[in-house]
C-alpha positions as CSV (number, residue, x, y, z in Angstrom):
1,X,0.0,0.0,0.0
2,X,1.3,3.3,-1.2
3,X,0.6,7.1,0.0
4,X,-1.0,9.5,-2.7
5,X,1.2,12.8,-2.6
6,X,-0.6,16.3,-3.3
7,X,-0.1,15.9,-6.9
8,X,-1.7,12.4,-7.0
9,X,-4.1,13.5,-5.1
10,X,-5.0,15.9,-7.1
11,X,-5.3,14.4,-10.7
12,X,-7.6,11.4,-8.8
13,X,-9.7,14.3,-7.6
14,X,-9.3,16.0,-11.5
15,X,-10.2,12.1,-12.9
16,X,-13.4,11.9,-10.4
17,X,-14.5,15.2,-11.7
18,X,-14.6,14.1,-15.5
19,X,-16.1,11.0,-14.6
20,X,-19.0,12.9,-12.7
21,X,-19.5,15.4,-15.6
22,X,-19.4,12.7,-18.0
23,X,-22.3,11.2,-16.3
24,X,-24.0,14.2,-16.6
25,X,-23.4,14.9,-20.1
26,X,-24.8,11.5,-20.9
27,X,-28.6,12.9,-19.7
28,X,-28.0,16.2,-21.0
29,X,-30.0,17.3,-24.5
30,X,-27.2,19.3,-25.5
31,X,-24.8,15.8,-26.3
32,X,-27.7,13.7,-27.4
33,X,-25.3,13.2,-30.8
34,X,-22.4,11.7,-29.0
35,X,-23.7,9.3,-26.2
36,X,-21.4,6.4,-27.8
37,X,-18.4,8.7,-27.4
38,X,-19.4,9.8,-24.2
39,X,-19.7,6.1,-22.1
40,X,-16.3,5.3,-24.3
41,X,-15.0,8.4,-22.2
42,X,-16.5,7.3,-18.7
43,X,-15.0,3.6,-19.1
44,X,-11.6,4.8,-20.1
45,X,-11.2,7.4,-17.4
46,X,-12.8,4.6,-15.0
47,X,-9.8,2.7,-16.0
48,X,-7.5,5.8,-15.4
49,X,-9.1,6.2,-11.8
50,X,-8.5,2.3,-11.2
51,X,-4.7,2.9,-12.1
52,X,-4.4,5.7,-9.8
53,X,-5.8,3.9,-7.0
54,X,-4.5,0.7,-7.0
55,X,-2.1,0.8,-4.7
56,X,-3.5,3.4,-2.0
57,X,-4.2,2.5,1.5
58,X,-7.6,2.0,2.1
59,X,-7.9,5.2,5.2
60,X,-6.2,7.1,2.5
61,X,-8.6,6.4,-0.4
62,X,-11.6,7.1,2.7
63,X,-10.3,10.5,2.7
64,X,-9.8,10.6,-1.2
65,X,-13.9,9.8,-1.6
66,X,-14.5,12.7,1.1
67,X,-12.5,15.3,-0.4
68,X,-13.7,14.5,-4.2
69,X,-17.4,14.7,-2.9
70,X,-17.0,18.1,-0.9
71,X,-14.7,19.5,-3.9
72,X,-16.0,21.2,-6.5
73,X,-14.7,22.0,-10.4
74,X,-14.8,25.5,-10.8
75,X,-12.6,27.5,-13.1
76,X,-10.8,31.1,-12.3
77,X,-8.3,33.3,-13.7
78,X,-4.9,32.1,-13.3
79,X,-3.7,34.5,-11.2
80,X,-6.0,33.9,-8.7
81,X,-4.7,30.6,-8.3
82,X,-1.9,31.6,-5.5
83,X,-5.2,33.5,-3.2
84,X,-6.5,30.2,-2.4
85,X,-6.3,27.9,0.4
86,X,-7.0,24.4,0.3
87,X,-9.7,23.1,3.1
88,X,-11.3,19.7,3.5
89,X,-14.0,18.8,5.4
90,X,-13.2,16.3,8.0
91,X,-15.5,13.9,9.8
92,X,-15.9,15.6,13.4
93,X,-15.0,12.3,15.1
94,X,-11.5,12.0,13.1
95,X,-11.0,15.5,14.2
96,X,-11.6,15.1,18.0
97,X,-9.2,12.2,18.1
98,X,-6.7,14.0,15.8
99,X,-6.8,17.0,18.3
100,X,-6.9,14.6,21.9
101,X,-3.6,12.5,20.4
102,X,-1.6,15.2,18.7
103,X,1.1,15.3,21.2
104,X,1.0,11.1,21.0
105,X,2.8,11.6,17.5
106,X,5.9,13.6,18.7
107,X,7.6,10.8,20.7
108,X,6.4,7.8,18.9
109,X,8.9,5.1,18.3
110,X,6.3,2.4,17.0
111,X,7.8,0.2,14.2
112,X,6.7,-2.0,11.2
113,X,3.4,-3.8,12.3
114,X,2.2,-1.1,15.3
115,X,2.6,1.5,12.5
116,X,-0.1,0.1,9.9
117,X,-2.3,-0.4,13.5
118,X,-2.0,3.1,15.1
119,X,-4.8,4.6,15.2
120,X,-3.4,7.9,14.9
121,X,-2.2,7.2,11.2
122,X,-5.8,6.0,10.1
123,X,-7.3,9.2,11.3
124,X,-4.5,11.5,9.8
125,X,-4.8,9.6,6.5
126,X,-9.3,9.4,6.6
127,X,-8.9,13.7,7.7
128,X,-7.1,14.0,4.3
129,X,-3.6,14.8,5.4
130,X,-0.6,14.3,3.1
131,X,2.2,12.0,4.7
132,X,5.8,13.0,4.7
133,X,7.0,9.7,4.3
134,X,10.5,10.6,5.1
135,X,10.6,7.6,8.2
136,X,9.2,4.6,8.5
137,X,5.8,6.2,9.7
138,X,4.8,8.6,7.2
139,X,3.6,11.0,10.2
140,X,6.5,11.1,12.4
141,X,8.7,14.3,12.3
């Protein structure tokens, strides 16, 4: 199991998008002339989205499925690009644990098998937060 960086992240969120607009097209009057085109388009990016997350841990891809459903496509001058901040929306029980263990993570010295059980981890990864993956837990500092 592998760790999605910002980057990946983002192009599975990007791929998510297209697949939810190509749904929509396929209802819409407007592309009545190009449905056959259209489901070609939904199982090829399908495919691309299978790629992308085959190999992502499962708390990880949790998070993925909560930040694509409270994202939005939207488009804006490029300029504007460097005014935003990126927020996610973070199941309130995640959060309360994140904020009653946070000091837990500083000292940790947990190793192979305790790292893929902490509990910490799985709420870091579900709350959408990108691992540094510079140890052997991708949280530690």
């Amino acid at each position: 199991m592998g760790y999605a960086n910002r980057e990946k992240k983002e192009t599975i969120a990007l791929v998510a998008t297209f697949i939810d607009l190509v749904e929509k097209w396929d209802n819409a009057q407007l592309m009545r002339g190009v449905k056959k085109e259209l489901r070609t388009c939904h199982t090829l990016l399908e495919k691309v989205l299978d790629y992308l997350c085959k190999d992502l841990d499962e708390d990880q891809m949790h998070g993925m499925v909560l930040m694509c459903r409270n994202n939005e496509l939207t488009f804006a001058p490029k300029m504007a690009k460097g005014l935003s901040e990126e927020f996610f929306t973070v199941p309130a029980s995640d959060m309360m644990y994140i904020l009653s263990q946070a000091i837990e993570c500083t000292g940790c010295d947990k190793e192979g098998k305790e790292i893929k059980k902490c509990e910490m981890r799985k709420h870091l990864l579900r709350a959408g937060m990108i691992p540094n993956g510079k140890n052997e837990c991708p949280f530690s500092c």
